[in-house]
C-alpha positions in Angstrom: 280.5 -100.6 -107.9 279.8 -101.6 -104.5 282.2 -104.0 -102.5 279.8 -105.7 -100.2 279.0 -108.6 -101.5 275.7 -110.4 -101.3 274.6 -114.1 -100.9 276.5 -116.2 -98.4 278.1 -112.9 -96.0 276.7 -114.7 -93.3 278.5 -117.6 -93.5 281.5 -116.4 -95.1 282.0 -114.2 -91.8 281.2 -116.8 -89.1 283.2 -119.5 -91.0 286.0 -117.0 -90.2 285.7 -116.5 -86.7 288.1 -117.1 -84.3 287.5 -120.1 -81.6 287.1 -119.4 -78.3 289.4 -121.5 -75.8 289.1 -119.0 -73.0 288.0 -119.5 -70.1 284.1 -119.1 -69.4 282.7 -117.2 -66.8 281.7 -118.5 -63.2 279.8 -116.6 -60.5 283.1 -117.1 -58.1 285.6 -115.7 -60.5 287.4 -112.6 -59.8 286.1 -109.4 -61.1 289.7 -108.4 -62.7 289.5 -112.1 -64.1 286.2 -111.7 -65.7 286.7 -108.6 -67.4 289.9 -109.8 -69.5 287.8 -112.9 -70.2 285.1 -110.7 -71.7 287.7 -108.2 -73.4 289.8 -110.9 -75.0 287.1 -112.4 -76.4 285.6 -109.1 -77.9 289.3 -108.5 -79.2 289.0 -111.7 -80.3 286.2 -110.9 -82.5 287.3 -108.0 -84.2 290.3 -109.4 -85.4 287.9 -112.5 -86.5 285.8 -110.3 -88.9 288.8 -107.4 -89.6 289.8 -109.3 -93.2 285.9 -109.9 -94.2 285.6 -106.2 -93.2 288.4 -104.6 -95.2 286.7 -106.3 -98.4 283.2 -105.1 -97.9 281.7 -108.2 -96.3 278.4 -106.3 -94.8 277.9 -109.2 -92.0 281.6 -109.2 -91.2 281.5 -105.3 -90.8 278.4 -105.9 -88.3 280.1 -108.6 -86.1 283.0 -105.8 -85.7 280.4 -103.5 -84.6 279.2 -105.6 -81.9 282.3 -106.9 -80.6 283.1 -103.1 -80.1 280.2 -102.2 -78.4 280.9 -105.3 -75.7 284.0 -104.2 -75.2 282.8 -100.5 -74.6 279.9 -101.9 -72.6 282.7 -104.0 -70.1 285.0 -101.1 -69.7 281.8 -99.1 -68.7 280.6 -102.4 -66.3 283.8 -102.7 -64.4 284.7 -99.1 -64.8 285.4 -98.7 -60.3 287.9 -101.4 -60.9 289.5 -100.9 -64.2 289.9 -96.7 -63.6 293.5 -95.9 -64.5 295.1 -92.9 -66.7 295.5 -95.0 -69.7 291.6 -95.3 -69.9 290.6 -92.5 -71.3 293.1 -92.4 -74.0 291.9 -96.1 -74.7 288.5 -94.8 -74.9 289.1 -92.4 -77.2 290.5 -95.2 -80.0 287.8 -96.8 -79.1 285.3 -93.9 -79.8 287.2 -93.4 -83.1 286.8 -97.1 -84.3 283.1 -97.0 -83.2 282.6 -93.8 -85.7 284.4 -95.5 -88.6 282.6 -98.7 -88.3 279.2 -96.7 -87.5 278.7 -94.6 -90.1 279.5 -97.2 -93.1 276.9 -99.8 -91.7 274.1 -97.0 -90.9 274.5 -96.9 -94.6 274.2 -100.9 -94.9 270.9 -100.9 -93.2 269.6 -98.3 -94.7 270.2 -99.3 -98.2 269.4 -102.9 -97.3 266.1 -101.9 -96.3 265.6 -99.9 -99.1 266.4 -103.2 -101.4 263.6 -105.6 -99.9 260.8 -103.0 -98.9 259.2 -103.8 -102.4 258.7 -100.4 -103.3 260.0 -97.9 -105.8 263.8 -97.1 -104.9 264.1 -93.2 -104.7 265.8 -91.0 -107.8 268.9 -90.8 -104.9 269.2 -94.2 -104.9 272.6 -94.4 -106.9 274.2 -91.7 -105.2 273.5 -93.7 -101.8 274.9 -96.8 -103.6 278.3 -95.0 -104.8 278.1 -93.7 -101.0 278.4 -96.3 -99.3 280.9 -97.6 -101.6 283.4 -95.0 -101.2 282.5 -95.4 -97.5 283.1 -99.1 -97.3 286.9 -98.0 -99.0 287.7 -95.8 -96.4 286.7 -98.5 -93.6 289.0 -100.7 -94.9 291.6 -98.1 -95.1 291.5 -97.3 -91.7 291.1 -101.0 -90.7 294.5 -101.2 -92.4 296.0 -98.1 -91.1 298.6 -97.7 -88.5 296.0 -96.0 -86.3 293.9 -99.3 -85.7 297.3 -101.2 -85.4 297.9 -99.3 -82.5 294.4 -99.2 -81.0 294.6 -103.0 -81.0 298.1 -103.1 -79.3 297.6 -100.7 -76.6 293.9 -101.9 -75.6 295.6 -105.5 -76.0 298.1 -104.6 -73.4 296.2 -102.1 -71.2 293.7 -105.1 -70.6 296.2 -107.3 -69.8 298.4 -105.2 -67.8 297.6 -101.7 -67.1 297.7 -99.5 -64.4 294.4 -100.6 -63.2 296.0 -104.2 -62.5 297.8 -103.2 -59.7 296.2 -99.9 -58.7 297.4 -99.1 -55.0 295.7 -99.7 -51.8 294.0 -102.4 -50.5 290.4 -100.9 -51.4 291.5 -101.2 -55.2 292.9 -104.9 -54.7 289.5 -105.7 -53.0 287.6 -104.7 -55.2 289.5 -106.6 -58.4 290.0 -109.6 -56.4 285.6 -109.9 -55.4 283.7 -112.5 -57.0 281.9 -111.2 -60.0 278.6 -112.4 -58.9 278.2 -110.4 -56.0 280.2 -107.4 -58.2 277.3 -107.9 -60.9 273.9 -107.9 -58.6 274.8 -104.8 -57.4 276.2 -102.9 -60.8 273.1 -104.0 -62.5 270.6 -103.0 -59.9 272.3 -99.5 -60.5 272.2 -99.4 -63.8 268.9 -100.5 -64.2 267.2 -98.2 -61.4 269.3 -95.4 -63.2 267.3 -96.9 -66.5 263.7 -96.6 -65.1 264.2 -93.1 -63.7 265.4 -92.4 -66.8 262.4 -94.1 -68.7 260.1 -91.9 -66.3 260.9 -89.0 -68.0 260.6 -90.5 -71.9 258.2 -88.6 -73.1 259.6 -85.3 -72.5 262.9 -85.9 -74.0 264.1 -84.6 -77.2 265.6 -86.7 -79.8 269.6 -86.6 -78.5 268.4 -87.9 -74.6 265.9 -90.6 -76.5 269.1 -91.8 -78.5 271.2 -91.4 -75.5 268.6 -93.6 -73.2 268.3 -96.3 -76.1 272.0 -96.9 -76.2 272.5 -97.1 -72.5 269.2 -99.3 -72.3 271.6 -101.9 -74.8 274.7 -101.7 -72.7 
């Protein structure tokens, strides 16, 4: 039997969410400041949904999903100022969390969609069913595992007070210490002329670059 359950997810997982008392962006805030703002708050999140998660809650499981993506998509943002040698190995958890949460809802849409397209479920239908409920048991074992325990407490404290903080040089400290609005014109110009020289070439691209484009086209 399948763990998610049903009616009322929605609510059940939002009426669960953490408030926010942090601080809210302005366009003269420091760039260092900023990004623990955003990652805080995407922290935040994850541990708001992690309990929903662990017992199947399908909208709980989603809200993880994007709250991981935002903090991927920061790290990526403010990646000149927040380079250190601790990053990598945080990206790494991170990668690893993004895999276990992926997979079980790619199976959450695709049997939801399946369940209110009105048609004839297929003779695998079942099997998908007991899939995704073996899958949703393993989430929550790695959402309870010493593994994500550790993810949480080193990103936790390499946000708040890695390397990157107090990189040497005065180039470094500059760049932390500039105001996120002028930081922000110019990292999005790059990312989006980067986008539309990308988008140039769509139709030529296999299936891998079209997924590869899509994703960057959402962070």
């Amino acid at each position: 039997m399948s763990p998610s359950p049903k009616s009322g997810s929605k609510a059940a997982s939002r009426s669960k969410r953490v408030p926010r008392s942090q601080p809210r962006l302005n366009p003269m805030m420091a760039c260092d400041t900023a990004f623990r703002v955003v990652a805080r708050r995407c922290l935040a999140d994850l541990a708001a949904n992690h309990a929903a998660t662990c017992t199947g809650d399908e909208e709980a499981l989603h809200q993880m999903r994007v709250a991981l993506a935002r903090l991927r998509a920061a790290i990526s943002f403010f990646s000149p100022m927040v380079a250190d040698a601790q990053r990598r190995q945080i990206w790494a958890k991170l990668k690893w969390l993004h895999r276990q949460l992926g997979t079980v809802r790619d199976l959450d849409v695709a049997i939801g969609r399946l369940e209110t397209s009105g048609k004839q479920r297929p003779d695998d239908y079942r099997f998908w069913k007991t899939k995704r409920a073996e899958s949703h048991r393993g989430l929550a074992r790695a959402l309870r595992s010493a593994s994500y325990r550790r993810l949480i407490r080193d990103a936790s404290a390499w946000i708040e007070s890695g390397p990157w903080a107090t990189g040497d040089g005065k180039h470094a400290a500059s760049k932390r210490a500039s105001p996120i609005a002028a930081y922000c014109a110019g990292k999005s110009m790059r990312w989006q002329e980067k986008l539309l020289k990308k988008h140039r070439k769509l139709r030529d691209m296999g299936a891998k670059k079209r997924h590869r484009l899509r994703l960057f086209n959402k962070k």
